[in-house]
C-alpha positions as CSV (number, residue, x, y, z in Angstrom):
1,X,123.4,91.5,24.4
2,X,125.2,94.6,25.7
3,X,123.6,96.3,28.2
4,X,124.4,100.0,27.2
5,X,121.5,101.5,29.5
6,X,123.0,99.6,32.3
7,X,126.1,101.5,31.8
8,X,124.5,105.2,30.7
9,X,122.1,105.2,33.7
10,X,124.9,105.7,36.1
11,X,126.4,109.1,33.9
12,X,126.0,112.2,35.3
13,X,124.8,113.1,31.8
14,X,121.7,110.4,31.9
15,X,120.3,111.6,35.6
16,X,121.0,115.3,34.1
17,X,118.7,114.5,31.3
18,X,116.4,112.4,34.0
19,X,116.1,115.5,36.4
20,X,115.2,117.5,33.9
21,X,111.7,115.0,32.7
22,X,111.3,115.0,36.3
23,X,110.6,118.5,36.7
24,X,109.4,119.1,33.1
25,X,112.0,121.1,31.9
26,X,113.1,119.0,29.4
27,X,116.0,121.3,27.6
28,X,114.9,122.3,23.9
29,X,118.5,121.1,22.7
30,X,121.2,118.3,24.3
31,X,125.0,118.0,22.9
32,X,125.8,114.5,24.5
33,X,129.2,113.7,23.9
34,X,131.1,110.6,24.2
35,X,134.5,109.1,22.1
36,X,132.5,105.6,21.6
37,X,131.5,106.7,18.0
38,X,130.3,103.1,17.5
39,X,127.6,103.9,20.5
40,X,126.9,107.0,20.0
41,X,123.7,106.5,18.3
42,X,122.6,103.6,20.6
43,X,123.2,106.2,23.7
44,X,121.2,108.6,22.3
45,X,117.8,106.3,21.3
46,X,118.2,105.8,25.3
47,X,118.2,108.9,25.9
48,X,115.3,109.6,23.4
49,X,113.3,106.9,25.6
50,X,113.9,108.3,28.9
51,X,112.2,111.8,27.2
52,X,108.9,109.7,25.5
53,X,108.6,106.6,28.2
54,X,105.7,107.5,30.5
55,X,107.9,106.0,33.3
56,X,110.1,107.7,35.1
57,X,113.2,105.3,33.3
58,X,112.6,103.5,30.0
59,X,110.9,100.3,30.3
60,X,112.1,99.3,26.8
61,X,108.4,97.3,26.5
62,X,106.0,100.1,25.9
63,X,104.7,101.5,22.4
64,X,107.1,103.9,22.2
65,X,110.3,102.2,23.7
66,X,109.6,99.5,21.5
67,X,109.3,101.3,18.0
68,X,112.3,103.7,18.9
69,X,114.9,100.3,19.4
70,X,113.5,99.9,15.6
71,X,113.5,103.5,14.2
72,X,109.9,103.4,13.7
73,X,108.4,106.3,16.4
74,X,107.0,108.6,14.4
75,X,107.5,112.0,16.9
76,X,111.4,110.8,16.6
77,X,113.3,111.7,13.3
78,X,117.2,111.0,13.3
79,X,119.8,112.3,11.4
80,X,121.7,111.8,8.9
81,X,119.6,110.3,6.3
82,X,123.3,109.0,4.8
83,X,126.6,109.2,6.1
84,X,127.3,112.3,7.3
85,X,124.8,115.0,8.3
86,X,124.8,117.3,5.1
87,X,122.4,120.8,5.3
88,X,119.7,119.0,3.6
89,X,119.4,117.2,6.6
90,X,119.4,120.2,9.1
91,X,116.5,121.5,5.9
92,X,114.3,118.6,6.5
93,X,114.7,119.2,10.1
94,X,113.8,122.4,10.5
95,X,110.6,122.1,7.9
96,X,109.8,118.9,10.5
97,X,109.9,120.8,13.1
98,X,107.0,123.1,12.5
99,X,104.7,119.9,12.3
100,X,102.4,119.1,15.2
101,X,104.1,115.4,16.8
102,X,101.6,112.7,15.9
103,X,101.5,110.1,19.0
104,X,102.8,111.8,22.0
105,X,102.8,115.6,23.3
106,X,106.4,116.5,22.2
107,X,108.8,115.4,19.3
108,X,112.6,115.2,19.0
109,X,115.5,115.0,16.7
110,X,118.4,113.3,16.5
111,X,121.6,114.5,15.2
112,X,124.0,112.0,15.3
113,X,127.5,112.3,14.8
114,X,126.9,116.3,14.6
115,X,130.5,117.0,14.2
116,X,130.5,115.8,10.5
117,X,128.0,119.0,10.2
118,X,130.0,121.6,7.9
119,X,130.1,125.0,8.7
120,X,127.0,125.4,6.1
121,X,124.8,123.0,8.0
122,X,125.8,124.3,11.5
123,X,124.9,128.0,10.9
124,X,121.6,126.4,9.1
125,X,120.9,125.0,12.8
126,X,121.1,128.2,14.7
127,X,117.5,129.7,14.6
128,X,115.7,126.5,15.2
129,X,118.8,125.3,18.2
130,X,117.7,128.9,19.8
131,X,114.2,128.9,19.4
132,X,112.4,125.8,18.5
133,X,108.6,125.6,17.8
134,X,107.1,124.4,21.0
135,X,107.7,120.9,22.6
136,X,110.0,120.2,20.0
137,X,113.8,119.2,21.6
138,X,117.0,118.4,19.7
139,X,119.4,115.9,20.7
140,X,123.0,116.7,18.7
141,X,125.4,113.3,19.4
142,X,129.3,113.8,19.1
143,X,132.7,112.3,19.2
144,X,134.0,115.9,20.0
145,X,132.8,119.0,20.7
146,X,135.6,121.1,18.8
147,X,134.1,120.7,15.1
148,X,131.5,122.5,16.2
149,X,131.0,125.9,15.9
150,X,130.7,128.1,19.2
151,X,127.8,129.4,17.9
152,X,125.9,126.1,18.4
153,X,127.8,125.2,21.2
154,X,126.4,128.7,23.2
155,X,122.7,127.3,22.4
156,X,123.0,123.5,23.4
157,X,123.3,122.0,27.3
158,X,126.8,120.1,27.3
159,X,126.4,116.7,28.7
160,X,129.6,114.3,28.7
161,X,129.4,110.8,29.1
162,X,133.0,109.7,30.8
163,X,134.8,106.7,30.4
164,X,134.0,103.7,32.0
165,X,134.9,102.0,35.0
166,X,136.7,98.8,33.9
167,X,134.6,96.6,36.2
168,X,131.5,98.1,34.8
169,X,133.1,97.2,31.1
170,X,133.5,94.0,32.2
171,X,129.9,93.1,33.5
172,X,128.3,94.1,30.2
173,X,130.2,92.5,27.7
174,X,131.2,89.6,29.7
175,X,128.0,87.8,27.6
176,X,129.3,89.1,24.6
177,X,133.0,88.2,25.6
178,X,133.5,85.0,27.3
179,X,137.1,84.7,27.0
180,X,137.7,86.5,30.1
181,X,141.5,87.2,30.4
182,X,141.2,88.2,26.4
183,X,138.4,90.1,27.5
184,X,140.6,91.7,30.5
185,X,143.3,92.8,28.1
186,X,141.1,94.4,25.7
187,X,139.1,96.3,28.8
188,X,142.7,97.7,30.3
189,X,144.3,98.5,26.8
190,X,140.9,100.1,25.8
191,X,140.0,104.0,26.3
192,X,137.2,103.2,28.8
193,X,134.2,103.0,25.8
194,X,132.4,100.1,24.7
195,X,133.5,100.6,21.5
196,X,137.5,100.2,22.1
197,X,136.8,97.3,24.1
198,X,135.0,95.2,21.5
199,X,137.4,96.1,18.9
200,X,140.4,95.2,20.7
201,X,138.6,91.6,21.7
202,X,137.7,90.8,18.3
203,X,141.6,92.2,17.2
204,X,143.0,88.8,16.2
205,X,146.7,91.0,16.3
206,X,146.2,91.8,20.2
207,X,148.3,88.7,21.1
208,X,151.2,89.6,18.5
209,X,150.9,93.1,19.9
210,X,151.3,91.8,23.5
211,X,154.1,89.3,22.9
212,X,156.3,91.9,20.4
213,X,155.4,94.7,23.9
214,X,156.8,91.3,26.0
215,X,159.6,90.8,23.9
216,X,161.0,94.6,23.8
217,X,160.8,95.0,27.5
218,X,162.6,92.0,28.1
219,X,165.1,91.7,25.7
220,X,165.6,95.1,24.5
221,X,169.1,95.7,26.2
222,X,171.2,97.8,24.0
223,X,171.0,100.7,21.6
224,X,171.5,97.9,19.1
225,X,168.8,96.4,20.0
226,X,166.7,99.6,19.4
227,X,167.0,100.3,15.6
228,X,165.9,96.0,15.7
229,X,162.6,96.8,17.5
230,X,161.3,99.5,16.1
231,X,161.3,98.3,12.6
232,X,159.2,95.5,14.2
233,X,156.7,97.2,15.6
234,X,156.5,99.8,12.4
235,X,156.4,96.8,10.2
236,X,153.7,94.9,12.0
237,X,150.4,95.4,11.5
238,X,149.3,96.5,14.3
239,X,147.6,99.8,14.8
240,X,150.2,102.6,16.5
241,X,148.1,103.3,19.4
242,X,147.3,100.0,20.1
243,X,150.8,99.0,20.4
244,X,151.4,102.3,23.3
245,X,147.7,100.7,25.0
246,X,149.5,97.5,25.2
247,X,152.8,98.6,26.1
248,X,151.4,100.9,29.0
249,X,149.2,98.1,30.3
250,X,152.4,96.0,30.5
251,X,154.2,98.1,32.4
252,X,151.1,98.9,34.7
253,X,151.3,95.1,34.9
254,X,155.3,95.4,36.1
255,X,154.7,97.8,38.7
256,X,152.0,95.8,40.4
257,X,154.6,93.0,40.1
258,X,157.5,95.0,41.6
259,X,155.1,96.1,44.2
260,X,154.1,91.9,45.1
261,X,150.5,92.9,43.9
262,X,150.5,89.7,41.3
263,X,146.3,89.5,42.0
264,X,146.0,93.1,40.0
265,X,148.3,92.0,37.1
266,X,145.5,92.8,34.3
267,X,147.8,90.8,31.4
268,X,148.0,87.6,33.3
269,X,149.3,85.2,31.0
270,X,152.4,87.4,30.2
271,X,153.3,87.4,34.2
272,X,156.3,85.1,34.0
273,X,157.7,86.7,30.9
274,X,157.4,90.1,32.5
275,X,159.1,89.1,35.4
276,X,162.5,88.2,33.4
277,X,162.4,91.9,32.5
278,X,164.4,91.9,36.5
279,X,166.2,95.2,35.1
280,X,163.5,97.7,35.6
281,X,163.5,99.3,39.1
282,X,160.6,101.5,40.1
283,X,161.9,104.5,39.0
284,X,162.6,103.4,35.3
285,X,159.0,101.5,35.1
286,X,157.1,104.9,36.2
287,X,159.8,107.4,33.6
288,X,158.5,104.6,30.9
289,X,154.4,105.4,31.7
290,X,155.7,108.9,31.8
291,X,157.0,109.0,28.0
292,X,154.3,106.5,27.1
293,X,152.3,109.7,27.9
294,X,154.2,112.1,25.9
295,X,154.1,109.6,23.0
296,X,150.2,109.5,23.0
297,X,150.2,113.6,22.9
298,X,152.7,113.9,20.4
299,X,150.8,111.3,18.1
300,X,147.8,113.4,18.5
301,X,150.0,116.1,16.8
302,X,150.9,113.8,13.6
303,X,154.3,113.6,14.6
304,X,155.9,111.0,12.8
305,X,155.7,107.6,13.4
306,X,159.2,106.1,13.2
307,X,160.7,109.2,14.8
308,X,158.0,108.7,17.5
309,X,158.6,104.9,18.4
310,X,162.7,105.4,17.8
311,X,162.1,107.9,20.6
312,X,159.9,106.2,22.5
313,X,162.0,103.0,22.7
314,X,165.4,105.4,23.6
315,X,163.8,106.8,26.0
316,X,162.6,103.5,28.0
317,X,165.6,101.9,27.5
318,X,167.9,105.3,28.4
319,X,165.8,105.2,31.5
320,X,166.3,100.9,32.5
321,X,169.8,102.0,32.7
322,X,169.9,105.7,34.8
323,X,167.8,104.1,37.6
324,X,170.3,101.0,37.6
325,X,172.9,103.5,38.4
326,X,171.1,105.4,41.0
């Protein structure tokens, strides 16, 4: 089992929310934001246990802990009913809201994935996100903050939970994961979320996507070599930004080797085919994470995909050669 509390506990957004029980000033709304969609929900039922647990953390064994791990906790309603939170949702909420909570002495909502809330929905929100009937709090859950309007943003306390540490990834999945350098890989190519993690573990492509990132930076010498590679990878089925989460931790990987730092090499198996690739100095490894960079921004702009890896590709192999000169 993955210990998700044993990872939220440390956030700045969980001892915000802690604090505030503490000194009972519990805020009437909470926008907790995080890019692990896949947790999202699980993060906020912790959160909703810290606010109804009569300890000062969750105990997870009490009445209440125990029926909010099964959705059962009648002063906590979540949201959506379906898929995405539609303004008969926010309706049912706010006609909730003006009932009295039936065990304990407060009752809150859960809004998950609030940024699939339409325009419609969100301005529905506003009155209740201001001023809520007594003791009633609202936890909104999101994968980003900019779908939202800044109406509702103006009347919710912004809490971010940040990307994780990969040691602390590590120690809660390394139950779930036992393949440990597979579960190393996945951790370093990840995005610091749970979520990434176990999806790039269970990605039966991740070793095709390491050995075709191998293969390129060792035996990619030549512009005619480029036109070659890049219909690989574009043909492959692996997923774009896997392939530049891979390719980066390689080259992470080839500094640390360049640097006789073997012991930090995160892609450990690929350690004798990476040091074949003898033609990238310093200089040319760190211009490589540099366009790796600038790929990653200019996919988040839909640029397109075979002009983006043609580039990518010209670039890192332009730059083998300039520091060879230098």
């Amino acid at each position: 089992m993955i210990d998700l509390f044993g990872l939220l506990k440390d956030t700045g957004a969980y001892k915000t929310v802690k604090g505030d029980k503490e000194n009972g000033r519990l805020s009437h709304a909470y926008l907790i934001l995080t890019p692990d969609g896949e947790n999202l929900g699980e993060y906020l039922k912790i959160f909703a246990r810290l606010a109804f647990c009569n300890f000062v953390e969750p105990c997870f064994n009490c009445r209440a802990c125990k029926l909010i791990e099964e959705n059962a906790y009648s002063d906590l309603i979540i949201y959506p009913k379906k898929e995405t939170v539609l303004a008969e949702d926010i309706n049912s909420l706010i006609e909730e809201s003006y009932l009295k909570p039936v065990e304990a002495d407060k009752k809150i909502f859960i809004i998950n994935h609030a940024e699939t809330m339409n325009a419609s929905a969100q301005n529905k929100l506003l009155k209740t996100l201001e001023e809520p009937p007594k003791g009633v709090h609202i936890f909104l859950g999101a994968t980003s903050e900019f779908p939202l309007l800044p109406t509702v943003l103006s009347r919710v306390k912004k809490l971010e939970i940040p990307a994780f540490s990969a040691e602390k990834l590590k120690n809660a999945l390394k139950e779930e994961c036992p393949a440990l350098e597979r579960l190393e890989s996945a951790v370093a190519c990840g995005d610091g979320t749970v979520g990434k993690a176990l999806s790039l573990y269970g990605d039966e492509n991740l070793k095709s996507i390491t050995d075709l990132a191998v293969d390129i930076l060792v035996n990619m010498k030549s512009s005619k070599d480029l036109l070659f590679y890049s219909t690989k990878v574009l043909s492959s089925k692996c997923d774009l930004s896997e392939f530049l989460s891979v390719l980066e931790l390689l080259l992470r990987d080839m500094l640390m080797i360049s640097q006789g730092k073997e012991d930090l090499v995160a892609a450990k198996s690929a350690v004798s085919a990476l040091k074949k690739a003898e033609r990238f100095k310093t200089g040319a490894i760190i211009h490589a994470l540099e366009c790796i960079t600038e790929a990653n921004k200019r996919k988040k702009f839909n640029a397109n995909p075979t002009m983006l890896v043609e580039w990518l590709l010209f670039q890192i192999l332009e730059g083998k050669y300039k520091w060879q000169k230098s």
